[in-house]
N, C-alpha and C positions, 0 to 999 in steps of 0.2 A: 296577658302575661306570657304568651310566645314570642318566641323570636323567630321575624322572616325573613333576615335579609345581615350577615354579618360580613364585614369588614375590616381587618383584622389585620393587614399588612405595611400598616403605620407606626410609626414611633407615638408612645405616650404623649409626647408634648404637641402634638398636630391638631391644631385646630378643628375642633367638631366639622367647623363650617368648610375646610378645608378637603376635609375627609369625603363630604356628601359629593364634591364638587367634582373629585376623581374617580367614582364611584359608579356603578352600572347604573344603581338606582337613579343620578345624575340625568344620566345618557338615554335612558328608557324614558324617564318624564321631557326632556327635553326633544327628544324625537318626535313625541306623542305616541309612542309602542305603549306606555303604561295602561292601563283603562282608566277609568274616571275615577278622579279623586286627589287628595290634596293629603300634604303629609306638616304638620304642625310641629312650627320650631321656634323655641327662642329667639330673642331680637338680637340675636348675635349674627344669625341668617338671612340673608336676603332675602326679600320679599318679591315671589316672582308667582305667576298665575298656580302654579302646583304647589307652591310652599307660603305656608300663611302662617304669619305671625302674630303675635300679639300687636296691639294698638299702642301707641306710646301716649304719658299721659297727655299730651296735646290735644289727641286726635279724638280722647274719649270724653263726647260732647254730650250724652246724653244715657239713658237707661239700656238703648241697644246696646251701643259699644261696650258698656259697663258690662253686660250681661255676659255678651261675645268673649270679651277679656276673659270675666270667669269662668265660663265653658273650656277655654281654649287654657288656662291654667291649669283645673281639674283632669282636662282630657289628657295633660302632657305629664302629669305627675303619674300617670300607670307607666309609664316608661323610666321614668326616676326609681317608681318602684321596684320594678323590675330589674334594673340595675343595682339594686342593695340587694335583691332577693340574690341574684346571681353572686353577686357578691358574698351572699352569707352562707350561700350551697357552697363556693366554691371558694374557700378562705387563699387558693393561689393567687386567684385574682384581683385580692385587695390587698394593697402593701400593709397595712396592719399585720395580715395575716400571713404576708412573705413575698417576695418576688419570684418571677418566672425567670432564674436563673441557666437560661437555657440559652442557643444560638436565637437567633429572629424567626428563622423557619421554624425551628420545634416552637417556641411560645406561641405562634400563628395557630398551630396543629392541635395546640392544648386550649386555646383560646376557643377556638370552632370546635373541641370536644364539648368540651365545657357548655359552649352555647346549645349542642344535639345534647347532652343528658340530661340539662334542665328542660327542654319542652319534651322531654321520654317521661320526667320526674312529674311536670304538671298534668301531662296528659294522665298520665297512673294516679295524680294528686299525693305525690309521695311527698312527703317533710313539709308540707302548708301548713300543717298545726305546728309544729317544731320551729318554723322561723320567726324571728319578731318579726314585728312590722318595721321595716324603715323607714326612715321620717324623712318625706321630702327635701331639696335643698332649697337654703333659704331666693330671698328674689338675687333678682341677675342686679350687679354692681355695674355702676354707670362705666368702668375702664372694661367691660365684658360686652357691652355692647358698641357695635362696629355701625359706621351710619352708609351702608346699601344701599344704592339711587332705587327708589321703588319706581318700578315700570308702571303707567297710566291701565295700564290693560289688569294685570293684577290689582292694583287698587280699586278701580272702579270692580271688579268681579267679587272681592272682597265685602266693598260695602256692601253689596246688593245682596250680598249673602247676609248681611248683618241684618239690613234692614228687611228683609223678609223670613229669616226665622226669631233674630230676637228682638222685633217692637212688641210692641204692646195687641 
């Protein structure tokens, strides 16, 4: 429930997948600067050696994939969550609770506040009892996902991951 890595310099309506793609974090896994590790996104994202997706129901042929699916669902709901949680810290940031009626720089500057005094707020464990729980969002709708030529090298790295942590 920290945030490492904010982003902030885009318009509302830009595509998640859009965002990653102009993004340091992009540019560091693409170089290989990042260290070892994969970062898990909706099937909205292309599926590339450092970014793993979920399985579409085609591909989910048996207990492994099944399993993978559900691991890879559960892991990505702490970041859902953590996006209501921030959300509920900080009522600016959900239009329910008002716009950032400010230039783009300030909303930037209050956006990246926001994101340092919620991980000041969790490290201290301030307002955890105080927040609801948010309730994940439901599944992804078939016009939310985008079809990504998946590269041979990430798929084959993928399964192999599947089939050696979740068979049987």
């Amino acid at each position: 429930m920290r945030i490492l890595n904010v982003v902030a310099g885009f318009p509302g309506s830009s595509h998640d997948a859009y965002i990653l793609r102009n993004s340091g974090v992009w540019r560091l896994f693409e170089t290989n600067q990042m260290p070892e590790g994969h970062l898990l996104a909706d099937s909205a994202y292309p599926l590339k050696k450092w970014i793993w997706t979920p399985l579409k129901e085609n591909q989910v042929v048996g207990p492994a994939e099944l399993r993978y699916n559900e691991a890879h669902i559960r892991t990505r709901a702490i970041i859902e969550r953590l996006f209501g949680v921030l959300k509920m810290r900080f009522r600016c940031l959900d239009r329910s609770g008002g716009d950032l009626q400010f230039s783009p720089e300030k909303a930037i500057k209050i956006i990246v506040a926001c994101c340092c005094l919620h991980n000041m707020a969790q490290e201290h464990g301030m307002l955890n009892d105080l927040l609801p729980t948010p309730q994940p969002p439901g599944e992804i709708f078939e016009h939310d996902v985008i079809n990504h030529p998946q590269p041979l090298n990430a798929h084959l790295e993928r399964s192999a991951t599947i089939q050696d942590f979740f068979s049987d």
